[in-house]
C-alpha positions in Angstrom: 34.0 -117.2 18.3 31.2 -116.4 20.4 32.4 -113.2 22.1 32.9 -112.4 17.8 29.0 -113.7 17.2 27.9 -111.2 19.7 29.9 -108.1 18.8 28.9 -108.9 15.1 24.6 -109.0 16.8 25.5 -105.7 18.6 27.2 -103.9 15.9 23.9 -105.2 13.9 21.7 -104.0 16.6 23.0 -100.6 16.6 22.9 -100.2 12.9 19.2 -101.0 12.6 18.0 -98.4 15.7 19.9 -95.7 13.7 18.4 -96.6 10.5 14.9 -96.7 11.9 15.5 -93.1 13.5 16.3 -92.3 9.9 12.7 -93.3 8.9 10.6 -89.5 8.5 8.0 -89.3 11.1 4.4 -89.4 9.9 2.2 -86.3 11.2 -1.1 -87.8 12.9 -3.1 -85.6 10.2 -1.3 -87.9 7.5 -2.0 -91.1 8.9 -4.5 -90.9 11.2 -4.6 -91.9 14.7 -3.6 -95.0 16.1 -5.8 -97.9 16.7 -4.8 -100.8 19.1 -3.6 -104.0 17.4 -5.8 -106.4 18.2 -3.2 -109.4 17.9 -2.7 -109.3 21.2 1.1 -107.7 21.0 0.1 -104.5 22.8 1.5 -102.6 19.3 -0.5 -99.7 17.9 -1.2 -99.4 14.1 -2.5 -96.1 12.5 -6.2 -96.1 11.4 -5.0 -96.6 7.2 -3.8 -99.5 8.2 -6.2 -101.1 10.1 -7.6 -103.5 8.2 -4.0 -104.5 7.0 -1.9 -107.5 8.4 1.0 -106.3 10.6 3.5 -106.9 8.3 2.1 -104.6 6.0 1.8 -102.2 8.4 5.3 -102.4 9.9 6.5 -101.9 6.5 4.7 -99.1 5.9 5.9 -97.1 9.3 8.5 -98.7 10.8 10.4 -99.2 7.8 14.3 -97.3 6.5 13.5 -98.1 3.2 9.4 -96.7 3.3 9.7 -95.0 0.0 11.1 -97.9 -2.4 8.3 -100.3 -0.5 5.8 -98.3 -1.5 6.9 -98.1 -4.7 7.6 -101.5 -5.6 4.3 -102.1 -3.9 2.1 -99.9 -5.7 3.8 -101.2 -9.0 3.5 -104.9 -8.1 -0.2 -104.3 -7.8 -0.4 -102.6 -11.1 1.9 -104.4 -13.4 1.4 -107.7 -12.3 -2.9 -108.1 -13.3 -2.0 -105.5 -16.5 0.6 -107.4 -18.2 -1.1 -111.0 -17.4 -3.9 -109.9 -19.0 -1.8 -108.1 -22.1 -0.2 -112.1 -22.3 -3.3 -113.8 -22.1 -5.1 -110.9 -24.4 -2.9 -109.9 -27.5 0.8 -112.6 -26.1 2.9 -109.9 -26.0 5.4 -110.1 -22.9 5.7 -107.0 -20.7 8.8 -105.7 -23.0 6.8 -105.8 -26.0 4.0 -104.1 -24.8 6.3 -101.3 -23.7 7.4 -100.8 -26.8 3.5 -101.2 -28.1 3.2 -98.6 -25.6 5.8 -95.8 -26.1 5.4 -95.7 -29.9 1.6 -95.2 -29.3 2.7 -92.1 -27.5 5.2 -91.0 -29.4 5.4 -92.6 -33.0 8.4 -92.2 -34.7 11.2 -93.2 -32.3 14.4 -94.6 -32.0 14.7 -97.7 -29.5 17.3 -96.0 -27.3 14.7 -93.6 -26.6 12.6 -96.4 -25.6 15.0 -97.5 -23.5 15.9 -94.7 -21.7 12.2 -94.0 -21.0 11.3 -97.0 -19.7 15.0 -98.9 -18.1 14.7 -101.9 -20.1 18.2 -103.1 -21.4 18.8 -102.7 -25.1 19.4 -106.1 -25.3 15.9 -106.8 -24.1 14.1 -104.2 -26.4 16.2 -105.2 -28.9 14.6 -108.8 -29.3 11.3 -107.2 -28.4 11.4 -104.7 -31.5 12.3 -107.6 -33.5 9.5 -110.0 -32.5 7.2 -107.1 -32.9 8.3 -106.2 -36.2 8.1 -110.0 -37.2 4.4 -109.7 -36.1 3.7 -106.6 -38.5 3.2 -104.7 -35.4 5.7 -102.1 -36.1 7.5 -100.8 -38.7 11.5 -100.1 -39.2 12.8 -97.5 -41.3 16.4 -96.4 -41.4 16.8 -92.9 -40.9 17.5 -90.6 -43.5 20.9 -88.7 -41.3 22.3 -91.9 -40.1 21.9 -95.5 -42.0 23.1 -97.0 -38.7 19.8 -96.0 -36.9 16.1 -97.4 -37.3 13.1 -95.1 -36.9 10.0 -97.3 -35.2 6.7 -96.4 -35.9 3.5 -99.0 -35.3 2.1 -100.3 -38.5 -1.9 -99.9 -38.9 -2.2 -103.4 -36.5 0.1 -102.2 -34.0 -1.9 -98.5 -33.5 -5.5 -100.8 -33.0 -3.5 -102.9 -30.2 -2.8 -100.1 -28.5 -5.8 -98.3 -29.0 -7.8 -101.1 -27.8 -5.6 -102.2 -24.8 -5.1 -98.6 -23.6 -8.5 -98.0 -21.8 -8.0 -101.2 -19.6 -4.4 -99.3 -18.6 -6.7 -95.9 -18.1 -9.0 -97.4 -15.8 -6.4 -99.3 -13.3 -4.9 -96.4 -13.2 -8.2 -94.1 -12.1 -8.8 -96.7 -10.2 -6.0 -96.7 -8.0 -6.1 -92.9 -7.4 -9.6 -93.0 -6.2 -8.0 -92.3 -2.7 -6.3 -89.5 -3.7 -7.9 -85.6 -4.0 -7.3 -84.2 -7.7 -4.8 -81.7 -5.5 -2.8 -84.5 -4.0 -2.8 -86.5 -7.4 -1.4 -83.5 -9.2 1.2 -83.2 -5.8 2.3 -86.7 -6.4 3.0 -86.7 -10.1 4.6 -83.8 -10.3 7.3 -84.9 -7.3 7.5 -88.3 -8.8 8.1 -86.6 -12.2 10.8 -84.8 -10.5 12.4 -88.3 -9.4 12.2 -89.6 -12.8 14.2 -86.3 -14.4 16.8 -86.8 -11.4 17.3 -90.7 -12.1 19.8 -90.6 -15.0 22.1 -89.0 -12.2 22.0 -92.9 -10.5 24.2 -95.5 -10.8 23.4 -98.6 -12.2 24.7 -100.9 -10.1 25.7 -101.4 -6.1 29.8 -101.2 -7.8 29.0 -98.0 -9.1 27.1 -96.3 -6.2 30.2 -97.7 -3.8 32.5 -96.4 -6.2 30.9 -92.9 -6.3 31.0 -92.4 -2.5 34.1 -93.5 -2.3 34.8 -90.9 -4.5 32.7 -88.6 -2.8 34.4 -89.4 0.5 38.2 -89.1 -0.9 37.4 -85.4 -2.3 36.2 -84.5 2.1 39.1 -85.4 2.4 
């Protein structure tokens, strides 16, 4: 059982080393140069990072998953004080206000649209649109080519909501690129765009992604 245990820790060993080598090296012009840690460990942490715990900073460059941390990270920080303040402000849970949200960019819509734009389930929507339409917020009107289909649109209520939450949304936002250069903010939205227009090519689930390079590795074959 032991001589098991410690192939197991080696087999684990090796698969981490080869996943950090997999991890992009950062130029020194990108993230600065290193200060020491003053923790006492005798690490080095690059100058962004500085003033961050060493956690965050381990995360940040010594990490096989960097991209999807940042991610998550930077959305954490903006969803989380946004959409307790849309409860607290108008009690409309973060699925509502995405609907609130899409219709006051694009009236007129069908909720699959919604859906697709923002990777809600339908099911979740669904009781959202309903809720929403309950509170006169928005409006349903079956469509004139297919009875079985709604068109959403925000009632006179709905577009005020949105017009008076959207500034607070605006300003995060801004607020959050203040580090960037306008270059650098017009680099990252249009690569990020470029992910978004790529995702309906994902799967769905951890099943399907196994499934698909299984697939992938049967047709090498």
């Amino acid at each position: 059982m032991e001589l098991v245990s410690l192939k197991v820790l080696r087999h684990v060993g090796r698969v981490k080393q080869n996943l950090l080598r997999s991890v992009p090296r950062m130029h020194e012009s990108a993230i600065g140069p290193e200060l020491k840690d003053d923790s006492g460990s005798g690490r080095t942490l690059p100058r962004h990072t500085a003033t961050h715990d060493i956690m965050t900073s381990v995360k940040l460059w010594q990490n096989p998953c960097w991209f999807t941390y940042r991610l998550n990270y930077l959305a954490l920080r903006y969803n989380g004080p946004l959409y307790a303040w849309v409860e607290e402000s108008y009690g409309l849970s973060r699925p509502e206000f995405v609907v609130i949200f899409s219709l006051g960019l694009v009236d007129d819509a069908y909720a699959r649209d919604i859906g697709a734009s923002s990777g809600f389930p339908q099911n979740t929507l669904s009781r959202a649109i309903h809720k929403l339409t309950d509170m006169k917020l928005l409006s349903r009107t079956p469509d004139e080519l297919d009875g079985r289909r709604f068109v959403l649109a925000l009632t006179f209520e709905g577009r005020a909501l949105f017009d008076s939450a959207l500034p607070r949304f605006v300003s995060f936002e801004k607020m959050m690129l203040d580090s960037l250069t306008a270059t650098e903010q017009q680099t990252l939205s249009a690569l990020m765009a470029k992910m978004v227009l790529a995702s309906p090519e994902w799967p769905d689930s951890v099943d399907e992604q196994q499934q698909d390079e299984k697939e992938a590795a049967d047709a090498r074959r």
